[in-house]
Structure formats: C-alpha cells, structure tokens
C-alpha positions in Angstrom: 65.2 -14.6 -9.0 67.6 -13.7 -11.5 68.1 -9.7 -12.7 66.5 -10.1 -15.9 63.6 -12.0 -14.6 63.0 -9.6 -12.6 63.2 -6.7 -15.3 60.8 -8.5 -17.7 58.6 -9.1 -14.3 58.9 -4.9 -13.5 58.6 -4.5 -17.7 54.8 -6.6 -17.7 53.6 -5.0 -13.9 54.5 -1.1 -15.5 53.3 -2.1 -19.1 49.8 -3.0 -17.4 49.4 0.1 -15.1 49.8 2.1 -18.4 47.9 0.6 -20.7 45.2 -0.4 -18.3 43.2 2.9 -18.5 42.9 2.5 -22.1 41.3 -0.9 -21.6 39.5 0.5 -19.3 37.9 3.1 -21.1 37.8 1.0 -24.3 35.2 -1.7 -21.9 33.5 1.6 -20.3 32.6 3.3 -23.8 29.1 1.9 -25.0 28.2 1.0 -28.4 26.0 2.5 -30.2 24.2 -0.7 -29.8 24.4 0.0 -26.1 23.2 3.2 -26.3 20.5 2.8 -28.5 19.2 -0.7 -26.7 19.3 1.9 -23.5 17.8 4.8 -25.6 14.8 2.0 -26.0 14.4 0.5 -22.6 14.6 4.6 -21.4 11.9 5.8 -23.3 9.6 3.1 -22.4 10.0 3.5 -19.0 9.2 7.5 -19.2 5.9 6.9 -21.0 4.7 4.5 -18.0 6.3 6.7 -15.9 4.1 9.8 -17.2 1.2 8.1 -17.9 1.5 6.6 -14.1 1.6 10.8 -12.8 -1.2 11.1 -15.0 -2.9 8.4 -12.9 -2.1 9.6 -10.2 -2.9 13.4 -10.6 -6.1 12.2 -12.0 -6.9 10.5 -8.5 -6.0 13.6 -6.2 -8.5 15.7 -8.6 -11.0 13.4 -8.2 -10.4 12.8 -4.6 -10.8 17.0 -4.7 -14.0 17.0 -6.4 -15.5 14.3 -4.5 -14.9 16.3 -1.4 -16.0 19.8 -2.6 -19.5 17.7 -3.6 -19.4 16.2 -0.1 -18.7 18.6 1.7 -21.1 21.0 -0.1 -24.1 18.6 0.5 -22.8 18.4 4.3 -23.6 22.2 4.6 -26.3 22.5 2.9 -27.9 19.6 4.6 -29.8 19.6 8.0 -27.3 20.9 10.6 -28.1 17.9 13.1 -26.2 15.9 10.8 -24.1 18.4 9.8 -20.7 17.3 11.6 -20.7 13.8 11.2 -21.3 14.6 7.4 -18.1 16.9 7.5 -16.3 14.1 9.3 -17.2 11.6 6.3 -16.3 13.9 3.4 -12.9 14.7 5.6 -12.4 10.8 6.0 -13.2 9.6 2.4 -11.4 12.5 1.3 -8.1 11.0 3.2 -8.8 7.3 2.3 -8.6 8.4 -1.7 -5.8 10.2 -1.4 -3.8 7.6 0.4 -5.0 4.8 -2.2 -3.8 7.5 -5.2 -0.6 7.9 -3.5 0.0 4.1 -2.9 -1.0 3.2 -5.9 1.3 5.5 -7.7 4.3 4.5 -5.3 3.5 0.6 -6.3 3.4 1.7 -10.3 6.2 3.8 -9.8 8.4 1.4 -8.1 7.6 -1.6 -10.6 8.1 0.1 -13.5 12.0 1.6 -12.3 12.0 -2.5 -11.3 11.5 -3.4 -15.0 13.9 -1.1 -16.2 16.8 -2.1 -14.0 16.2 -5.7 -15.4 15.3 -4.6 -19.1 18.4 -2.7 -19.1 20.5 -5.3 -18.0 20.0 -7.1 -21.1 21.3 -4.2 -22.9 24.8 -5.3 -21.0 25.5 -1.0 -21.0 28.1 0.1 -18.7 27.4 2.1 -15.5 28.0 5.5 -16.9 25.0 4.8 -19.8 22.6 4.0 -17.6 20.9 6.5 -15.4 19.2 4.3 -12.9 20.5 6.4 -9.8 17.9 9.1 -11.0 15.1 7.0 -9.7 15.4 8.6 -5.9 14.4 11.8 -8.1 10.7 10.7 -8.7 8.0 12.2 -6.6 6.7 10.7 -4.0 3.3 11.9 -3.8 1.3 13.1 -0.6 
C-alpha cells in the first residue's frame, strides 16, 4: 500500500471518529414529532395506569369492609359457630385480596405491554422513552 493511500485511508478512519459523535447525537435527538408522539402514547398509559390503582384500591377497601361486616356478624353470632365463622371472614378476606392484587398485576403489566409496542411506532430514541420506570410500579399485597 502506497504512502498516500495510506494517508487518505488514516485521513477517512480519523475524519469518522470525529465527526461520529455529532451523527450520533444528531440520530439520538428526537423530534418534536418524537416527543410529542411519546408525550401521547405516555399520557395514555398513566390514565390506565391510575385508573387501574383506582381498581385496585377500590378492591382492598371492599375486601376491608366485607371483613369488618363478617367478622362483626361472626361475634355477635352464637359462639358455637363462632370460630369457624372467624375462619371464613379470615379466608374470604385473603381470597379478595389476592384476586385485587392479581388483577391489578395482569392490568398493570398489559397496559406497560401496550406502551412498549405503541411507543415503538413513535420510532423515539432510547433516551425519550422512559420504559425502564416500569420496575417502579407497585406491586400490591
């Protein structure tokens, strides 16, 4: 390989590594397309997300009240059947919560499932999306 190939070859290899992180950065910066696609797909997935809590908080109060009534009626009831009736409010008591939780888990986990494929039609880069939060959700009982 002759000398000048050789510089042009060194001249294109150290023209790339410089100018590479401002391609780089040019394909990481979103549009504001992106962002507001993103901004879109986002706040959807919050409402179901907080109407999904809302579901599920709603359950564990009722699972609450249920057991307060149950539990009530088991004292105040004839004391033969008095522990098999505290057994039952304990036991429903535990079944509803479960469900609540499971339920919410299910919701919970489809709706981050629809964002991660809504959002890939938004074709944002990694930085403008904000699906590594998801680990952040609660997870209930």
């Amino acid at each position: 390989m002759s000398i000048k190939k050789s510089l042009n070859l060194v001249a294109v290899v150290l023209g790339l590594v410089l100018l590479a992180p401002i391609f780089i950065q040019a394909a990481s910066t979103p549009s504001a397309f992106v962002v507001a696609c993103v901004q879109t797909t986002v706040l959807s997935r919050e409402t179901k997300l907080g109407a999904a809590v809302s579901a599920y908080t709603q359950a564990i109060q009722a699972a609450y009240a249920s057991r307060n009534t149950s539990l009530n009626q088991a004292y105040s009831g004839d004391v033969a059947n008095l522990k098999p009736a505290i057994k039952k409010s304990w036991s429903d008591f535990k079944t509803s919560v479960k469900n609540a939780t499971k339920s919410w888990k299910d919701t919970r986990n489809t709706i981050w499932k629809d964002f991660r494929n809504a959002v890939k039609n938004c074709k944002a880069p990694s930085s403008a999306v904000d699906s590594g939060n998801s680990g952040s959700e609660i997870n209930g009982q």
